[in-house]
Every structure is written in structure tokens, then in C-alpha cells.
C-alpha positions as CSV (number, residue, x, y, z in Angstrom):
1,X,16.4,1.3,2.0
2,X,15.3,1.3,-1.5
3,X,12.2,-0.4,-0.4
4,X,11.2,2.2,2.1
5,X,11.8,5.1,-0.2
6,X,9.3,3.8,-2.3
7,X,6.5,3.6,0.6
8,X,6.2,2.3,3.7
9,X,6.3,-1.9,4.5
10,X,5.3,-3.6,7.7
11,X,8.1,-5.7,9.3
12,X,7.0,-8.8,7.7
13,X,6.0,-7.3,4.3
14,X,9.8,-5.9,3.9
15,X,11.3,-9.6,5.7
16,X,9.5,-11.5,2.5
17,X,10.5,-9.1,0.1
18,X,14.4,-9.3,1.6
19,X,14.1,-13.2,1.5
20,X,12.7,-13.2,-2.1
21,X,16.0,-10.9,-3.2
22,X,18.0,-14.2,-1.5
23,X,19.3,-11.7,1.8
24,X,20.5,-14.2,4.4
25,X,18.0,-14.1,7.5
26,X,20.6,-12.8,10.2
27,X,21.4,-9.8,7.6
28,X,17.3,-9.6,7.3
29,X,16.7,-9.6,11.2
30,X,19.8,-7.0,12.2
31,X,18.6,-4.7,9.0
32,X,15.4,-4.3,10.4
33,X,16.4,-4.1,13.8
34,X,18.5,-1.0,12.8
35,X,15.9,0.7,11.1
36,X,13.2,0.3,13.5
37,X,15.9,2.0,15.9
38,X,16.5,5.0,13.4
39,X,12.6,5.3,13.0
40,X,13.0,4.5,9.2
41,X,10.9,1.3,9.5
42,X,7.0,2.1,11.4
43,X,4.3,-0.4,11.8
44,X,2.4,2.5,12.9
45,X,3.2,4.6,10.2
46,X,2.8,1.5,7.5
47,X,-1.3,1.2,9.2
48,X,-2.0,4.7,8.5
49,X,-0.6,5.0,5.4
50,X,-2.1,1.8,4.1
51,X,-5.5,2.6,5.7
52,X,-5.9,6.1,4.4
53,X,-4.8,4.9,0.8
54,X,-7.3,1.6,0.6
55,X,-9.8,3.8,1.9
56,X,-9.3,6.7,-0.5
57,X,-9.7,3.5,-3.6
58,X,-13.1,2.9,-2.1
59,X,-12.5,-0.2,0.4
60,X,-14.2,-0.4,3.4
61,X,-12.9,-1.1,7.4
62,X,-13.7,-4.9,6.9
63,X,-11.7,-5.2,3.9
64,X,-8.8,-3.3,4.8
65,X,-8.4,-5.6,8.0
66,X,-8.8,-8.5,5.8
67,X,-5.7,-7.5,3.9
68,X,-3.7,-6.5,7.1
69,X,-4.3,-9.6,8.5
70,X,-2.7,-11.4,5.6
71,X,0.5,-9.3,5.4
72,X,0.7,-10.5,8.9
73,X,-0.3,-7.1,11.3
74,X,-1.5,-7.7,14.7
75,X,-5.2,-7.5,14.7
76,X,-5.0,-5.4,17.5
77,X,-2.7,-2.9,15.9
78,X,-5.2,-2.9,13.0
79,X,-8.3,-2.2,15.0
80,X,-6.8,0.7,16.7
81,X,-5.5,2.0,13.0
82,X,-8.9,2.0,11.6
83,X,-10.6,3.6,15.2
84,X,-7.9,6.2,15.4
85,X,-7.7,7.1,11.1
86,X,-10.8,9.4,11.5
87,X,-12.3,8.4,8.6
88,X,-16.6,8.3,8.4
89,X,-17.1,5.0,7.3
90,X,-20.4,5.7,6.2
91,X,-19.5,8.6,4.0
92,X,-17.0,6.4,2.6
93,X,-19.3,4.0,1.3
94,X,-21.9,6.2,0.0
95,X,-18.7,8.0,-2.4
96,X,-17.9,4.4,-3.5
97,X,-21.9,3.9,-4.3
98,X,-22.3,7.3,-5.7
99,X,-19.3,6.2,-8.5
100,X,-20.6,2.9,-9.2
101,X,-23.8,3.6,-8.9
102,X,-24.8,6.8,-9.6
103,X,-26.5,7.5,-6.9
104,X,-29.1,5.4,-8.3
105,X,-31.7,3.4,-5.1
106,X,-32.3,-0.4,-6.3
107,X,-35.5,-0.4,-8.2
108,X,-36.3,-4.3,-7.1
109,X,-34.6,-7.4,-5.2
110,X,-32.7,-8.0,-8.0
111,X,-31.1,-4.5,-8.2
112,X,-30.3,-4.7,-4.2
113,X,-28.4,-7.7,-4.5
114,X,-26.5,-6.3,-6.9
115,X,-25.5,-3.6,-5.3
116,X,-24.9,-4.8,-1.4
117,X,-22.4,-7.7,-2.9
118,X,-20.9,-5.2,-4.9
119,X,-20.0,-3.1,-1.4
120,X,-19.7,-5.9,0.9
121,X,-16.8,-7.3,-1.3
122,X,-15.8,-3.5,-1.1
123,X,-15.3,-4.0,2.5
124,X,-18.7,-2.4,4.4
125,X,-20.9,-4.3,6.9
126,X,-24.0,-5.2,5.6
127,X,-25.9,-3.0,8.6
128,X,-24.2,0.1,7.1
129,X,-24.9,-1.1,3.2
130,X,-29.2,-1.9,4.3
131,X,-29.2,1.9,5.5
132,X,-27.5,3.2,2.4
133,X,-29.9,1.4,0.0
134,X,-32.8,2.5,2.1
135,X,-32.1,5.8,1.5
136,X,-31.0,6.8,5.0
137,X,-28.3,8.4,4.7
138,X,-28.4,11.2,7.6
């Protein structure tokens, strides 16, 4: 319970965090059973939560599945979290560039590579980072 009042976990985030305290796994397993009953413990709730708040830090879909993936979502459930958050994408990356960048178009080669690595590690396809950097942004 302390866990979840902090924010929400995934199933398996909060099952290694209880075996990392030393919580026997049959305690682990009926724990989590219960509170998936009582509604205290939501995958779905954990997707939206964690989308909207990567995405609000910048980070783009391709990134935030990335890191779903490896705290062990479905990737089905994260595909449908991203489709059904209602966030623009597009906007979203052109707010990170704007911060980092100024709003400032790459002068040369040199200047575009810069900035596309700097947004595909934040996450954006590389189709949506070419049509921010040449200035179509409609």
C-alpha cells in the first residue's frame, strides 16, 4: 500500500519492488491479487499515468514504449495507451525542440544531425523529426 500511495506501479514493477524488500512470493502473488480486485492496483491506470508524465518531460511515443516494454507491459496494452492518451505527437516534439533549441532551423548538415539525434533519442520517428527541421510544421 505504501507503494501505491506514492504513484501508480504496473503488476510487475510492484512484484520486483516486493521481492527486493525480501516479501515471500505467495504473500507477493495473493497481495496483488487483492488489490487488483479492490481496483487499488491498474495496469490501465499505471499506462496513462506513466504516458502523460514521460510525455509532459519531453519523450516521445517510441521512447515511452521502449521503457514499457522493459518494466514488462504488454506491447499491446502500450500501443492502445499511447493511441487512446490524445496526445499530438507532433506538437510534442516541436515543445521539446523549441526548449532545446530555441526554435532555431539547422543552419548546415552538421547542425541537423545534431539536432535529429538529439529527438530521436528523445523518443520521435525520424519522419516526424525531417518535417520539423524542414520547417513544416502545419
Amino acid at each position: 500500500m505504501d507503494l501505491l500511495a506514492r504513484r501508480e506501479h504496473g503488476r510487475v514493477e510492484l512484484t520486483r519492488k516486493l521481492r527486493k524488500r525480501g516479501a515471500p512470493e505467495e504473500l507477493i502473488e495473493a497481495a496483488l491479487q487483492r488489490l487488483s480486485e479492490e481496483g487499488l492496483l491498474s495496469e490501465a491506470r499505471y499506462l496513462e499515468s506513466f504516458v502523460a508524465y514521460r510525455a509532459r518531460a519531453g519523450y516521445g511515443p517510441q521512447r515511452i514504449r521502449e521503457e514499457l516494454g522493459q518494466r514488462g507491459l504488454a506491447r499491446s496494452d502500450i500501443d492502445q495507451a499511447l493511441r487512446e492518451s490524445g496526445i499530438d505527437w507532433f506538437e510534442q516534439l516541436r515543445e521539446t525542440w523549441l526548449r532545446k533549441f530555441s526554435g532555431q532551423l539547422p543552419v548546415d548538415a552538421r547542425e541537423r544531425a545534431q539536432q535529429g539525434r538529439f529527438l530521436a533519442y528523445r523518443g520521435y520517428s525520424l519522419e516526424m523529426i525531417g518535417r520539423l527541421l524542414r520547417g513544416c510544421d502545419e
